[in-house]
C-alpha positions in Angstrom: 41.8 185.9 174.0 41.6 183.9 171.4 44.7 183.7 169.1 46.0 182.0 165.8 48.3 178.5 166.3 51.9 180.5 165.2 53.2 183.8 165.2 53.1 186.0 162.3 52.8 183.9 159.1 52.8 183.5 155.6 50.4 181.3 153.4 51.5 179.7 150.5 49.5 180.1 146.6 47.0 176.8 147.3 47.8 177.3 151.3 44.9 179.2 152.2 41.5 178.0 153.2 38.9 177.3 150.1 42.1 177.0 147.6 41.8 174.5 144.8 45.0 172.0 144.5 44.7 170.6 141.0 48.5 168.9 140.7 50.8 167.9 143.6 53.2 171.1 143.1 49.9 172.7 144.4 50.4 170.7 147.7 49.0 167.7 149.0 45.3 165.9 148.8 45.8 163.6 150.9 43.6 160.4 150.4 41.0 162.3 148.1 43.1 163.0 144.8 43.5 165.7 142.7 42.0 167.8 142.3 41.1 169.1 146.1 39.6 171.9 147.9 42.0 173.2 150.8 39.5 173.2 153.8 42.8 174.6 156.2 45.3 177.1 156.8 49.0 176.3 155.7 50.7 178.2 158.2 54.2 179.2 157.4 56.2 181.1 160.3 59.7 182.1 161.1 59.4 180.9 164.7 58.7 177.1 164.4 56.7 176.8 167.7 53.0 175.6 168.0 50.2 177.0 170.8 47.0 176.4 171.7 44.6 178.5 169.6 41.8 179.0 173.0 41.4 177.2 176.3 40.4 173.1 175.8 41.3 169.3 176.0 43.1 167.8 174.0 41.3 165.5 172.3 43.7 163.0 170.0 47.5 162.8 169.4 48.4 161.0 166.1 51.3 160.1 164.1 48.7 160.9 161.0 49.4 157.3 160.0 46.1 155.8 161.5 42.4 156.9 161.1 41.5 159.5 160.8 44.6 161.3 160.7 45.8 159.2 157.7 48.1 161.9 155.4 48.2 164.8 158.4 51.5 163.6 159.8 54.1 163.4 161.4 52.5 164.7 164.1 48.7 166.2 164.5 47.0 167.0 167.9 43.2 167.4 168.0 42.0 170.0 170.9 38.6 170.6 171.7 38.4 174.8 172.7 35.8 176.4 174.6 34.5 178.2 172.0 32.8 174.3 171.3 34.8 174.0 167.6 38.0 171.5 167.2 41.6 172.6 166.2 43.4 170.2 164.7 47.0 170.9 164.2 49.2 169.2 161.8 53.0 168.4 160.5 54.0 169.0 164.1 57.6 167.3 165.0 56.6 164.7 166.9 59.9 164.7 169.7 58.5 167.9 170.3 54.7 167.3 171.4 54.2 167.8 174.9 50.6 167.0 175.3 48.9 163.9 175.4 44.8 163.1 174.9 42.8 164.8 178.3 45.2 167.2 178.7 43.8 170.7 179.5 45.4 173.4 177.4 45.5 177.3 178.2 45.1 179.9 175.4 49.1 180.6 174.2 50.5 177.3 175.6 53.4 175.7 173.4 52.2 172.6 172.3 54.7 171.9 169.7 57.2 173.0 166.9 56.1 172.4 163.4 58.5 169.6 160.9 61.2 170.7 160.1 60.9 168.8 156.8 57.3 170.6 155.9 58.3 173.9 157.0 54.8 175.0 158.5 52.3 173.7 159.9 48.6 172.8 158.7 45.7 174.3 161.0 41.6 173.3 160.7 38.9 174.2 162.7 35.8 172.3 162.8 32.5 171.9 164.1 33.0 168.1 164.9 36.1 166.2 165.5 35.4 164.2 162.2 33.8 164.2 159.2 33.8 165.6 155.8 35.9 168.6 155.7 33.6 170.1 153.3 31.0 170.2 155.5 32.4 170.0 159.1 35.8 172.6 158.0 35.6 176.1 159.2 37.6 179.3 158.0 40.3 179.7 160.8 40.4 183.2 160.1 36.7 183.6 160.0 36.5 181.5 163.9 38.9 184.0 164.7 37.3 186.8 164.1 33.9 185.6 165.0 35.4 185.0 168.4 37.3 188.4 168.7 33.9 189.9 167.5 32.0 188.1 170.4 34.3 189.8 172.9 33.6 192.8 172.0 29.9 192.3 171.7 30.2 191.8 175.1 31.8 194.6 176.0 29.6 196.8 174.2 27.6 197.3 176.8 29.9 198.9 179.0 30.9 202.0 177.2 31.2 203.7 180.7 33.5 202.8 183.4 31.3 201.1 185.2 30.3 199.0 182.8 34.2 198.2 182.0 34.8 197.4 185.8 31.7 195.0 185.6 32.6 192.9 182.4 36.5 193.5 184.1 35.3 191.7 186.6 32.8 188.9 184.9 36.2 188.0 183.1 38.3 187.5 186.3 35.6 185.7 187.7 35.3 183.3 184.5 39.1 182.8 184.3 38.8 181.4 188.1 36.4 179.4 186.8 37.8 178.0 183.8 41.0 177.9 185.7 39.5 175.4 188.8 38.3 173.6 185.7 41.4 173.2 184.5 43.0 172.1 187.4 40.4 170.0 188.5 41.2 167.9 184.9 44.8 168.3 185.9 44.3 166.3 189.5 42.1 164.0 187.5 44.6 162.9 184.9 47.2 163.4 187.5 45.4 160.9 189.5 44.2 158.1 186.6 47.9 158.4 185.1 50.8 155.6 185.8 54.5 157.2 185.9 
């Protein structure tokens, strides 16, 4: 099922998706200038670790010094879900990373553990892997809970038994298949990598 980056968290005052930053004791702006719109979700946790939001790929792994990561560092990992949006995660330690571009990711693997020195971690979800956050930048709250939604949708139809033992069932089934996916990718990059 589809999850949140962290484990229970706090956001700070201009943290939260849509906030204005005007100054930089409202946080950063990154190349932009004051004074910004927030298009992500400051993420601050007790438990520093970092896991994949939904099944995907991982798409980039950046330092955040290079486009078009430039001001999302030390560390940010781009993963493409199955849900078709991006999750780009950011001020990651980057000694603690353990995924690399065209590696598959299960929903609730650790990825990461956030800096130390920013004390969260930053988390977007977007339509595209780049562009302008104002148009491509989604509500991570709001993709969660269109996604939670859509599970249910489609369990709706099976208010009986029956139809719980079907959909039961259509879910194994897709697992297996997202699963021989998965390690189909896993033999591939298995395969193309040098060691």
């Amino acid at each position: 099922m589809p999850r949140l980056p962290t484990g229970p968290y706090k956001t700070g005052r201009t943290g939260c998706f849509g906030c204005v930053r005007k100054t930089s004791a409202d946080g950063g702006c990154g190349v932009h200038g004051y004074p910004c719109v927030h298009r992500g979700l400051d993420m601050f946790a007790e438990s520093p670790d970092i896991f994949a939001p939904e099944i995907g790929l991982v798409v980039a792994v950046s330092d955040g010094k290079s486009a078009p990561f430039v001001g999302f560092g030390p560390g940010v990992i781009l993963i493409k879900g199955i849900s078709g949006y991006y999750h780009l995660l950011s001020h990651l330690n980057p000694r603690t990373i353990t995924v690399r571009p065209n590696y598959p990711v299960l929903e609730g693997m650790k990825l990461a553990q956030f800096d130390p020195e920013h004390g969260h971690t930053h988390y977007e979800v977007r339509k595209r892997a780049t562009g302008p956050s104002e148009t491509n930048n989604v509500n991570p709250l709001w993709w969660l809970t269109t996604q939670q939604r859509m599970l249910v949708a489609a369990a709706a139809p099976g208010e009986t038994s029956t139809g719980r033992k079907v959909l039961v069932g259509a879910a194994v089934v897709g697992s297996v298949g997202v699963l021989s996916f998965l390690a189909l990718r896993v033999a591939k990059y298995a395969a193309t990598s040098t060691v």
